[in-house]
TORKOL-4160 file (C-alpha; in steps of 0.2 Angstrom, whole numbers, padded with zeros to 4 digits, m for minus):
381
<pt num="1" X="0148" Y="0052" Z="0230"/>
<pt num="2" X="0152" Y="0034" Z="0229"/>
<pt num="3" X="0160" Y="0036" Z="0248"/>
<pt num="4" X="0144" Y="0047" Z="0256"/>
<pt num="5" X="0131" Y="0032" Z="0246"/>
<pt num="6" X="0142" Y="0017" Z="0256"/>
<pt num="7" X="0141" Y="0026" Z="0271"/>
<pt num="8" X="0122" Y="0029" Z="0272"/>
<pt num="9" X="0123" Y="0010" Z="0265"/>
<pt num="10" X="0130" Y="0007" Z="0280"/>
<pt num="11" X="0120" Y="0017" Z="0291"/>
<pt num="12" X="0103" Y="0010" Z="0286"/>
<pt num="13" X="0109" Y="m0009" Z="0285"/>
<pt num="14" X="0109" Y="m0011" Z="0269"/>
<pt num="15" X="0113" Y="m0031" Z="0267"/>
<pt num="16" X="0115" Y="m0026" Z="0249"/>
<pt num="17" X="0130" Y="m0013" Z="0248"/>
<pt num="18" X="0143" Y="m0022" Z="0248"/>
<pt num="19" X="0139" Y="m0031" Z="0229"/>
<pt num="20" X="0134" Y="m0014" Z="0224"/>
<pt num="21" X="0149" Y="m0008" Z="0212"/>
<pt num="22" X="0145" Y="m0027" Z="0204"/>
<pt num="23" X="0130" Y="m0019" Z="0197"/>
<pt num="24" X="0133" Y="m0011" Z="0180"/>
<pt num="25" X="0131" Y="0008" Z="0177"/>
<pt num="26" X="0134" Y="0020" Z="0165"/>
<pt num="27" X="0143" Y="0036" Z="0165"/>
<pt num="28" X="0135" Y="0050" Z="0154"/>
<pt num="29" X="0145" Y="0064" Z="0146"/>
<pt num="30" X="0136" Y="0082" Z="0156"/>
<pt num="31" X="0132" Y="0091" Z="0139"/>
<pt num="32" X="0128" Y="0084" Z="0123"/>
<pt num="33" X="0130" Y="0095" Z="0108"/>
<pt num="34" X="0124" Y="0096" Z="0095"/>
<pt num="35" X="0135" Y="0096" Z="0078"/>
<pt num="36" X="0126" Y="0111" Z="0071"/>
<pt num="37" X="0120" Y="0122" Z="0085"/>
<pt num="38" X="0128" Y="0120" Z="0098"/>
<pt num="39" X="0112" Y="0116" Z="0109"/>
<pt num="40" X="0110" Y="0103" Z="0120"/>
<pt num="41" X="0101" Y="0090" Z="0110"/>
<pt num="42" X="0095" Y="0076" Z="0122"/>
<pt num="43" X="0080" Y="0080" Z="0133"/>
<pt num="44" X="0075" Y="0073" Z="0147"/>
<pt num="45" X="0063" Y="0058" Z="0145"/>
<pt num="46" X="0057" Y="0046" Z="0158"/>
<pt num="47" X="0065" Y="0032" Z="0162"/>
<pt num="48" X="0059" Y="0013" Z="0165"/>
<pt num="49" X="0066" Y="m0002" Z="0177"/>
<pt num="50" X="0085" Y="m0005" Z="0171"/>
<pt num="51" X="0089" Y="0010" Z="0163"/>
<pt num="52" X="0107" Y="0011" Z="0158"/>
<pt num="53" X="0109" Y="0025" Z="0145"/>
<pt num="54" X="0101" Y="0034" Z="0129"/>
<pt num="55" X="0097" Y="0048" Z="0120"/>
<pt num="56" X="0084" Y="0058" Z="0114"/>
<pt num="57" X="0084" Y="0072" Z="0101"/>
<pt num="58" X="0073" Y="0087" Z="0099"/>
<pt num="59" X="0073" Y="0093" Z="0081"/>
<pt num="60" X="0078" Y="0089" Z="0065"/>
<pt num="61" X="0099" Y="0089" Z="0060"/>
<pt num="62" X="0105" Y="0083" Z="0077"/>
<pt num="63" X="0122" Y="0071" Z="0082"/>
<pt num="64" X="0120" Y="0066" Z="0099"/>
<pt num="65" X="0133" Y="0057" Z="0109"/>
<pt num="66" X="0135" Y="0050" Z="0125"/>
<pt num="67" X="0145" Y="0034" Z="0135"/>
<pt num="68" X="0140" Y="0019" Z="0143"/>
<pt num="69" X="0151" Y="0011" Z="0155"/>
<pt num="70" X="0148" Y="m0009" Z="0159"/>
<pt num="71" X="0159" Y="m0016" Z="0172"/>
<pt num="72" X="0154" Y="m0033" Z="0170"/>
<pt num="73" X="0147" Y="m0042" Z="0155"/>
<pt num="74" X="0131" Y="m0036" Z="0154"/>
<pt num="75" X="0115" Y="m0042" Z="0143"/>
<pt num="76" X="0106" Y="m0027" Z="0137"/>
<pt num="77" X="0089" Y="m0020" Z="0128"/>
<pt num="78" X="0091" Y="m0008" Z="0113"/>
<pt num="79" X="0078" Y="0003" Z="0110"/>
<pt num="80" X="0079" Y="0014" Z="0097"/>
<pt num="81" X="0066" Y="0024" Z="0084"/>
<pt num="82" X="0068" Y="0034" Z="0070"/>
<pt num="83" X="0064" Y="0037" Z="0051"/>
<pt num="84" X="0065" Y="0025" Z="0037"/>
<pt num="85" X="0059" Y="0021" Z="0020"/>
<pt num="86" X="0059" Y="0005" Z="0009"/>
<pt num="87" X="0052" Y="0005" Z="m0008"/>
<pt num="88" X="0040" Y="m0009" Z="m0002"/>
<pt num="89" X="0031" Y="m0001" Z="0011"/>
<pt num="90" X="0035" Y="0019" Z="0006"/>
<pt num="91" X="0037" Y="0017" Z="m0013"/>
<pt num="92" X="0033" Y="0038" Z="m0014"/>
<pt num="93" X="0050" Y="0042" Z="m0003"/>
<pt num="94" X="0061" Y="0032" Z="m0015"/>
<pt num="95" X="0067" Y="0036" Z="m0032"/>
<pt num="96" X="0060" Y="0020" Z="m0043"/>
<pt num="97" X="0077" Y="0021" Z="m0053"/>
<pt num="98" X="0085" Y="0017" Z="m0036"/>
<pt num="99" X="0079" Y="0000" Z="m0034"/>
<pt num="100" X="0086" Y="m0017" Z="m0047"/>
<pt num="101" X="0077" Y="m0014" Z="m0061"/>
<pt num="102" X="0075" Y="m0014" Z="m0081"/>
<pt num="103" X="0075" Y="0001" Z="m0091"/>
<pt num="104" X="0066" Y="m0003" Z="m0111"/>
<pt num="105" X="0068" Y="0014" Z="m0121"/>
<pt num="106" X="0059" Y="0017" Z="m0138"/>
<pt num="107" X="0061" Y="0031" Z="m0152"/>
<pt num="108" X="0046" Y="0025" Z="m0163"/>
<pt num="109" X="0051" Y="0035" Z="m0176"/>
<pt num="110" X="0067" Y="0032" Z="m0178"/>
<pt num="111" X="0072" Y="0049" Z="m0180"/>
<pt num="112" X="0085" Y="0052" Z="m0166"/>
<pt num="113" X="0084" Y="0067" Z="m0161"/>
<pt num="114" X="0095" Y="0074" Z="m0145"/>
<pt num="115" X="0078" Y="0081" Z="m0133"/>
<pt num="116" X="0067" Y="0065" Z="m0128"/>
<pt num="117" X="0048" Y="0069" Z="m0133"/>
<pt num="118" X="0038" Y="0068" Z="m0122"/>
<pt num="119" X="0019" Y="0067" Z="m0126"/>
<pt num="120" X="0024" Y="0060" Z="m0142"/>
<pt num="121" X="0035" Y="0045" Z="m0151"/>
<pt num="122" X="0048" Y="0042" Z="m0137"/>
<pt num="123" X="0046" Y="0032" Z="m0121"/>
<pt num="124" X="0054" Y="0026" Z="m0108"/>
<pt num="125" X="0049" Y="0009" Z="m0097"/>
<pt num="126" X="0055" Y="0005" Z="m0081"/>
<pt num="127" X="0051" Y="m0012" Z="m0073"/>
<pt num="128" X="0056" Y="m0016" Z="m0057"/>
<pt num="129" X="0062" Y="m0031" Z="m0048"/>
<pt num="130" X="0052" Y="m0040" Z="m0039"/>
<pt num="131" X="0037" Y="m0028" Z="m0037"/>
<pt num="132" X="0036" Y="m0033" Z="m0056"/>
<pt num="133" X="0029" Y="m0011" Z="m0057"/>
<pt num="134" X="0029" Y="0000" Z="m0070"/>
<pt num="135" X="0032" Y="0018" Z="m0074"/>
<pt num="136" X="0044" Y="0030" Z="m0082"/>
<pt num="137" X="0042" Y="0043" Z="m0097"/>
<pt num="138" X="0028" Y="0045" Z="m0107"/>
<pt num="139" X="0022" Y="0026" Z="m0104"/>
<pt num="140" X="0005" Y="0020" Z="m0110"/>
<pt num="141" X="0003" Y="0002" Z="m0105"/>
<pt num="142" X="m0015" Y="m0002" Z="m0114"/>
<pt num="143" X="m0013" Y="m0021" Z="m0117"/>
<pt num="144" X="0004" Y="m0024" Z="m0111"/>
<pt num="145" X="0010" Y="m0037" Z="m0101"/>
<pt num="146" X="0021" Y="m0039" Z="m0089"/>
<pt num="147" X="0029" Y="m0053" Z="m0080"/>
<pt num="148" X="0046" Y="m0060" Z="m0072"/>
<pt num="149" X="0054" Y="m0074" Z="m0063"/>
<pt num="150" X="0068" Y="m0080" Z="m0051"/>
<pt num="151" X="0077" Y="m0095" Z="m0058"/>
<pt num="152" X="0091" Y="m0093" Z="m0045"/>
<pt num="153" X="0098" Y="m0082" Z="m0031"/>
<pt num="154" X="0107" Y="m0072" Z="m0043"/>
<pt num="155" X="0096" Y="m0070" Z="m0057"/>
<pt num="156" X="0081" Y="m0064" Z="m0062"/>
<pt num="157" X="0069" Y="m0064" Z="m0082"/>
<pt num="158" X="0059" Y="m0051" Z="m0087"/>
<pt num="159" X="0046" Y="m0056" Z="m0103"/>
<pt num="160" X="0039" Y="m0042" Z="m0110"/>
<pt num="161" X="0023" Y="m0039" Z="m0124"/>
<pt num="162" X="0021" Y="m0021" Z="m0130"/>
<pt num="163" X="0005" Y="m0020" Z="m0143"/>
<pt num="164" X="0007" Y="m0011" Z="m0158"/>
<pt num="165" X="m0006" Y="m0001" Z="m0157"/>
<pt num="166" X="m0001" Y="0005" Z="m0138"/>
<pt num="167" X="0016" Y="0010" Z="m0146"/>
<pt num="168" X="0008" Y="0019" Z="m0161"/>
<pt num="169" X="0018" Y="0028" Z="m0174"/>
<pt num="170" X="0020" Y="0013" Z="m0187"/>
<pt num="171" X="0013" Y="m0002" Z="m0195"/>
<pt num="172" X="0024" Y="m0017" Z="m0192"/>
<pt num="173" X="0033" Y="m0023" Z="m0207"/>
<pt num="174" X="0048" Y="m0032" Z="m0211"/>
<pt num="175" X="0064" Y="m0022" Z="m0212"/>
<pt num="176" X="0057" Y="m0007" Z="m0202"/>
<pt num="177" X="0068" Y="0001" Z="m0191"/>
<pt num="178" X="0065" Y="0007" Z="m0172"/>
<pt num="179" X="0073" Y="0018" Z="m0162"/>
<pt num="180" X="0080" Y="0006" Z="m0148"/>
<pt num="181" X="0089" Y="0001" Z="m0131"/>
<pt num="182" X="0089" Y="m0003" Z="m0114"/>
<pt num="183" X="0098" Y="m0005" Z="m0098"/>
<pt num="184" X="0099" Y="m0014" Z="m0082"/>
<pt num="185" X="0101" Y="m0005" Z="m0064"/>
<pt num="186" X="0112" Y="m0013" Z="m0050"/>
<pt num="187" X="0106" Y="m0008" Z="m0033"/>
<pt num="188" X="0119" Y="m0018" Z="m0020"/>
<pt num="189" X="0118" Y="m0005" Z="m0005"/>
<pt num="190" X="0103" Y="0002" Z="m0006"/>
<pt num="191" X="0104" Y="0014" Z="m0019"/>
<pt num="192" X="0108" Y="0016" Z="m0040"/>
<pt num="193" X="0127" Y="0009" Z="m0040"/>
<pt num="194" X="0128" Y="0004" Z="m0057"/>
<pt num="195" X="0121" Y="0005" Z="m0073"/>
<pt num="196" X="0125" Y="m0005" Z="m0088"/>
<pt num="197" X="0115" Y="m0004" Z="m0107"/>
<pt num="198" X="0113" Y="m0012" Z="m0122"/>
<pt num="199" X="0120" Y="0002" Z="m0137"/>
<pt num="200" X="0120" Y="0016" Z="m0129"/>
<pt num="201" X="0138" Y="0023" Z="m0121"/>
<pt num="202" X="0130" Y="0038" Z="m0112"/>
<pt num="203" X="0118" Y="0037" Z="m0095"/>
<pt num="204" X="0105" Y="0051" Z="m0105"/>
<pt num="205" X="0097" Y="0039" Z="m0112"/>
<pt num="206" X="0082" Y="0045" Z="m0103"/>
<pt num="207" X="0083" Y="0063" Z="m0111"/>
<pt num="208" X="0092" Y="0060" Z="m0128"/>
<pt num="209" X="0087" Y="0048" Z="m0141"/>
<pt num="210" X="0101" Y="0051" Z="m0151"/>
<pt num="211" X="0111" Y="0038" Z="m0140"/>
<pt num="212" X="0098" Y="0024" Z="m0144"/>
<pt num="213" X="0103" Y="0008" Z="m0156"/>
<pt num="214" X="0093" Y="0003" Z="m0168"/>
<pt num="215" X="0078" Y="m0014" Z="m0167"/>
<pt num="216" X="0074" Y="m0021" Z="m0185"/>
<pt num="217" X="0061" Y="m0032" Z="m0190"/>
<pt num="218" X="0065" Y="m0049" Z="m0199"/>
<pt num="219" X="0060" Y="m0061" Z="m0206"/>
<pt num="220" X="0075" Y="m0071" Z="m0208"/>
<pt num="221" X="0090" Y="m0068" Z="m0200"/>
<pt num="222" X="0104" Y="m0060" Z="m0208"/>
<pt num="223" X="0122" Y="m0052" Z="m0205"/>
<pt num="224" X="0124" Y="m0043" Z="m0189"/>
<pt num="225" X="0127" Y="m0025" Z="m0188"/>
<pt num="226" X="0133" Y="m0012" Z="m0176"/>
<pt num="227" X="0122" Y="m0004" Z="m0167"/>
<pt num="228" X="0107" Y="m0015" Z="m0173"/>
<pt num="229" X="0098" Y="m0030" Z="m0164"/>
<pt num="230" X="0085" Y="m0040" Z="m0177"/>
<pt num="231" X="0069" Y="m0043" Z="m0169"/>
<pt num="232" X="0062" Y="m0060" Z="m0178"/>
<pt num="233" X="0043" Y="m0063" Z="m0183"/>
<pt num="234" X="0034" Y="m0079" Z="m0176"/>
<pt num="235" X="0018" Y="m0084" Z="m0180"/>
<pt num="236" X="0016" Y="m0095" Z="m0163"/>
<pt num="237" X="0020" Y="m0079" Z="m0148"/>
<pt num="238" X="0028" Y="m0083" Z="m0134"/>
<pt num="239" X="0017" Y="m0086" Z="m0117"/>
<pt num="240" X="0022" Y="m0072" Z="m0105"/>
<pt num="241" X="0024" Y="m0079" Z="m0091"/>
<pt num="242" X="0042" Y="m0074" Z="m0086"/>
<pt num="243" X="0049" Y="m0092" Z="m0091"/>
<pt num="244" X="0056" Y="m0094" Z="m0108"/>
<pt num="245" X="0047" Y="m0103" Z="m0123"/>
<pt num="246" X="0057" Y="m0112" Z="m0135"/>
<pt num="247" X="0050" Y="m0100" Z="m0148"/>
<pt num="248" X="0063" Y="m0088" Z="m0140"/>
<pt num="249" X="0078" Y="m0097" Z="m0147"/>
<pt num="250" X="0073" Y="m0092" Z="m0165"/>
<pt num="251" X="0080" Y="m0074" Z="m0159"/>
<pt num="252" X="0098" Y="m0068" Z="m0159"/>
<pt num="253" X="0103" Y="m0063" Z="m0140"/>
<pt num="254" X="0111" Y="m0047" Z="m0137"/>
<pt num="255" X="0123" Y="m0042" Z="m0123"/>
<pt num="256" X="0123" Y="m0028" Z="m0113"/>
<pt num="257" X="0139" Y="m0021" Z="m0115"/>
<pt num="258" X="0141" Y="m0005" Z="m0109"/>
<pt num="259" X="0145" Y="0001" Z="m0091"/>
<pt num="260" X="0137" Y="0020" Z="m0090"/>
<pt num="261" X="0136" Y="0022" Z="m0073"/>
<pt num="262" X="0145" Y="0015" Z="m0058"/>
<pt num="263" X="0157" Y="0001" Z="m0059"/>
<pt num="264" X="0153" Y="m0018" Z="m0061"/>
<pt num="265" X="0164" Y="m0031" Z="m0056"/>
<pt num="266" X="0161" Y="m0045" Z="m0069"/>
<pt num="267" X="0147" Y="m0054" Z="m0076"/>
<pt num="268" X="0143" Y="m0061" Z="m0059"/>
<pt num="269" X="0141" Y="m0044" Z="m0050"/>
<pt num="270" X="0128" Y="m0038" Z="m0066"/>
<pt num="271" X="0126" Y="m0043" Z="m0083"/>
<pt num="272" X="0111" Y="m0043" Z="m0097"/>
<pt num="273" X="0105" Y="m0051" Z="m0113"/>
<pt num="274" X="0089" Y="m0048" Z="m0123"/>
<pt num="275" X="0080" Y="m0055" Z="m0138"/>
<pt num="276" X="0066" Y="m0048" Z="m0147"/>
<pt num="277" X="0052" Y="m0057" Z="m0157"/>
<pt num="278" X="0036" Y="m0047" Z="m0165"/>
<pt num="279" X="0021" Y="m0051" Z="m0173"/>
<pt num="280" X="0008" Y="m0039" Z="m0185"/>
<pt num="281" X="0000" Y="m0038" Z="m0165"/>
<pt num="282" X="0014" Y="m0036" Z="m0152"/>
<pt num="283" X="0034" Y="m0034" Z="m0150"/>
<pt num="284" X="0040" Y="m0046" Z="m0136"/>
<pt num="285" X="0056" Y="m0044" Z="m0127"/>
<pt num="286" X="0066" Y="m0056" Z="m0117"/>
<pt num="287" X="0077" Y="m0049" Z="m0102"/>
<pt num="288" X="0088" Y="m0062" Z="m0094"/>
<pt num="289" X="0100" Y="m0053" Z="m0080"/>
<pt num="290" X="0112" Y="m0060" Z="m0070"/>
<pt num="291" X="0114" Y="m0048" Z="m0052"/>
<pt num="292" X="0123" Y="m0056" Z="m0038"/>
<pt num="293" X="0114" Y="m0046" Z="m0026"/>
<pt num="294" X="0096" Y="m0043" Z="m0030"/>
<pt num="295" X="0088" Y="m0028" Z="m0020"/>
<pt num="296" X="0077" Y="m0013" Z="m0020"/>
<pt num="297" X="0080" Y="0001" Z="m0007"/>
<pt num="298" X="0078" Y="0003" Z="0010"/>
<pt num="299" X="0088" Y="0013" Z="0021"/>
<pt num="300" X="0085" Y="0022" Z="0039"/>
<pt num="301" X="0089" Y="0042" Z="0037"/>
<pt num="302" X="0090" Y="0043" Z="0054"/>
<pt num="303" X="0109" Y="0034" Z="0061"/>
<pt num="304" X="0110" Y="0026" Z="0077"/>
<pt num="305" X="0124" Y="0015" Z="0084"/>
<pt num="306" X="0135" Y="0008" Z="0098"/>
<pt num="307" X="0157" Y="0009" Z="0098"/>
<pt num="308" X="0168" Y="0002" Z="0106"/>
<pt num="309" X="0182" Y="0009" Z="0115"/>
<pt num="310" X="0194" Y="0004" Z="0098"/>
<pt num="311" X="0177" Y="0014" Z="0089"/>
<pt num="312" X="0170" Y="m0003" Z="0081"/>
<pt num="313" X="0154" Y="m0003" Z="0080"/>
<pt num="314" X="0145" Y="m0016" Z="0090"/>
<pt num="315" X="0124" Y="m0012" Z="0084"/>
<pt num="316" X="0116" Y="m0002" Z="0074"/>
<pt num="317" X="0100" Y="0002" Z="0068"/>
<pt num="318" X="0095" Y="m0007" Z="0049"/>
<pt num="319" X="0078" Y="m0003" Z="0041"/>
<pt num="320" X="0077" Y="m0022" Z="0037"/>
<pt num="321" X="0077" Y="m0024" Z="0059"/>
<pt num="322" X="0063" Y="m0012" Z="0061"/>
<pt num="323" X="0045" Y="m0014" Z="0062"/>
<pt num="324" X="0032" Y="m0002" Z="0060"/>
<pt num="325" X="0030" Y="0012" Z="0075"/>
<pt num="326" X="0014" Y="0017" Z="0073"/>
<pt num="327" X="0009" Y="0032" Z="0064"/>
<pt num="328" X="0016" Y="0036" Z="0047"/>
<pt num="329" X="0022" Y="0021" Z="0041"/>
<pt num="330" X="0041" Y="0029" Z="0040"/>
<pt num="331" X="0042" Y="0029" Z="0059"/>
<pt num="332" X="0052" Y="0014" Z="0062"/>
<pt num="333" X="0059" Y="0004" Z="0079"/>
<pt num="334" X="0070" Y="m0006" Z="0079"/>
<pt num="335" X="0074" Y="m0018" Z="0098"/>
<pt num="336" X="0089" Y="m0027" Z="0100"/>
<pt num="337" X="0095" Y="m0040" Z="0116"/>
<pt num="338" X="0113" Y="m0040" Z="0115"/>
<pt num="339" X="0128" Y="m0044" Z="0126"/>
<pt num="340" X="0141" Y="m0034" Z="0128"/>
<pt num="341" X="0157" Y="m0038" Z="0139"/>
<pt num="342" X="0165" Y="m0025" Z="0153"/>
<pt num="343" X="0169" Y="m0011" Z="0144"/>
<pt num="344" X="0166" Y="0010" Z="0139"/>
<pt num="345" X="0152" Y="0012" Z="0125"/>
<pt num="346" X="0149" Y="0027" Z="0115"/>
<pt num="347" X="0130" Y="0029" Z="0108"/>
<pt num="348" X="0126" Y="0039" Z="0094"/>
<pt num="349" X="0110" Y="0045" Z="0087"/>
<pt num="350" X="0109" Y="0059" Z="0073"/>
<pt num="351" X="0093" Y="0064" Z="0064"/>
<pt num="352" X="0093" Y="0068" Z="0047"/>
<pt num="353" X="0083" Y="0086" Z="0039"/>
<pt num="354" X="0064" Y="0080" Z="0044"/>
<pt num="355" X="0052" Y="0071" Z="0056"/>
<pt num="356" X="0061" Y="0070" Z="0072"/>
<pt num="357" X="0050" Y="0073" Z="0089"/>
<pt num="358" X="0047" Y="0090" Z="0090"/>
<pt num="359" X="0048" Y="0094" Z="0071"/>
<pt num="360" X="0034" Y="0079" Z="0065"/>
<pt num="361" X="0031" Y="0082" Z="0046"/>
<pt num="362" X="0018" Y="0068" Z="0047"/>
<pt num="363" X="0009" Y="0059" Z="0060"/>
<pt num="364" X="0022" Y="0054" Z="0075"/>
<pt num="365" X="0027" Y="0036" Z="0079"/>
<pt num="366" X="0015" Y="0028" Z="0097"/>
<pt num="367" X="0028" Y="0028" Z="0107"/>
<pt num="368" X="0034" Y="0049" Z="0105"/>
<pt num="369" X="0053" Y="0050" Z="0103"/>
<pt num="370" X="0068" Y="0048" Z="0090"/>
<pt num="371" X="0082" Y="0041" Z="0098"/>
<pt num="372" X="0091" Y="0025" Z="0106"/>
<pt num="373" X="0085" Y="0018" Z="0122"/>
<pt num="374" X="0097" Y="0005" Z="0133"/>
<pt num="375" X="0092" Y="m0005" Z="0148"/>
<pt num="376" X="0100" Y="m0019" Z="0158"/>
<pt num="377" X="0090" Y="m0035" Z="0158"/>
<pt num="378" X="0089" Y="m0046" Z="0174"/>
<pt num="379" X="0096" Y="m0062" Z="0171"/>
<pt num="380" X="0077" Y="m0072" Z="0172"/>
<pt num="381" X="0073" Y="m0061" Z="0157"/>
């Protein structure tokens, strides 16, 4: 082919043929499968000025790859679209419990039983990072406050007031006794990679009370006890405001100190104390966490990426790269200017179970494809 092109070239006086193998192109494999079916999996699409190499997919469950080969080094335009979520923008496709967070568990009547009830004395509060939100089990949040802070890159302080009468079941006096504990969530890639409590040894804290530790209310400070952290009474409350009041030094502060999910890698990667403080009106909690990478999720479902011929990978799509591609909010594009030296390229694209073109599950993206698009730039762009 390449022989018959120079000819005509030739023919027609082409003053250009002879720096055209100086021109990068791409070589594309004839059939791309796909990993389930079998089917070819990249449609045709059109094409603008530069167009070096991509794919598209057609459904749902698709891996799609082809090559790219540069001759030269080449500067290129990556164009790729897909779906994405990011507890910021889509908070209803991710799991809160996914995301840094604090956990703040109550058994009001101190009766530990193994099932949590819902609808009555047990409750389960999850606050989260940064978005400074609230939900979990059975939560009624009348009168409470909420509030955190950033006091450095690696740590964060959640303060805390929980009225009495939101919480219900007793009337505060000294030496009663709460069903109590809490944990702290460590989300370093995106997703729940650790999880590390107060008492309990066990991550069902949020089905079975019976795990719980115990808060007292005090008056005056007295010998510690396994199991038990002594909430102290003030007469001047703290402000909640997320930074701490000297007040708070009249409490004890607990550790967290048991890993029940995942793996931690010493205090710096997560670690957690809390003290507690009540009055006849409201309990108050202090959280104070040390997480050396604070985070909440976001994560593409759909994969794109370029290898090398040694199979490193030289771009890829990241949520945190995208911006929004019209419709749906989780239709996400992502473009990229990179260059890449003389060499053979793989590109690979695979959809995950739902919203691809041609199987939309909400309203389509503007421009109508899921998939990687490459073009060569010329050198005044």
């Amino acid at each position: 082919m390449v022989l018959i092109l120079l000819c005509f070239c030739c023919l027609i006086g082409l003053s250009s043929c002879q720096a055209f193998e100086k021109i990068p192109f791409i070589t594309k494999v004839s059939i791309i499968e796909s990993a389930n079916s079998g089917e070819t999996c990249s449609i045709p699409f059109q094409k603008g000025d530069g167009f070096l190499a991509g794919i598209h997919v057609q459904g749902n469950n698709r891996t799609c790859t082809t090559t790219m080969n540069l001759h030269e080094a080449t500067t290129l335009r990556v164009i790729a679209q897909g779906e994405g979520a990011s507890y910021d923008i889509t908070p209803s496709l991710i799991e809160s419990y996914q995301n840094d967070c604090l956990e703040v568990f109550f058994d009001m009547r101190n009766d530990k039983t193994t099932r949590f009830d819902e609808g009555g004395d047990d409750y389960q509060y999850r606050i989260q990072w940064f978005f400074n939100s609230v939900d979990g089990k059975n939560i009624k949040l009348e009168g409470t406050d909420f509030k955190q802070s950033n006091p450095s890159e690696n740590q964060y302080i959640i303060e805390i007031k929980f009225p009495w009468k939101t919480l219900g079941y007793l009337d505060p006096n000294p030496g009663q006794k709460i069903g109590f504990d809490l944990d702290v969530v460590d989300n370093d890639n995106n997703t729940r990679e650790a999880q590390l409590s107060w008492n309990s040894t066990s991550d069902l804290l949020w089905r079975d009370p019976s795990v719980f530790g115990t808060l007292i209310l005090k008056e005056n400070l007295s010998d510690p006890e396994t199991s038990v952290a002594q909430g102290m009474r003030v007469k001047t409350p703290p402000i909640i405001d997320g930074i701490p009041d000297p007040v708070w030094s009249t409490a004890p502060s607990y550790p967290f100190n048991h890993v029940i999910l995942g793996k931690i890698d010493g205090e710096k990667d997560l670690s957690a104390t809390f003290r507690a403080l009540w009055s006849p009106e409201n309990l108050y909690l202090l959280v104070e966490i040390t997480d050396d990478i604070k985070k909440y999720s976001s994560f593409l479902f759909d994969e794109g990426r370029i290898e090398d011929e040694e199979g490193n990978t030289v771009w890829e799509m990241k949520m945190e790269k995208t911006t929004h591609a019209g419709g749906a909010l989780k239709n996400r594009r992502q473009e990229d200017t990179l260059t890449l030296p003389a060499g053979i390229y793989k590109i690979h694209y695979q959809s995950d179970e739902s919203h691809a073109f041609g199987a939309w599950d909400d309203t389509p993206p503007t421009a109508l494809f899921s998939g990687i698009e490459i073009y060569r730039l010329n050198s005044q762009e």
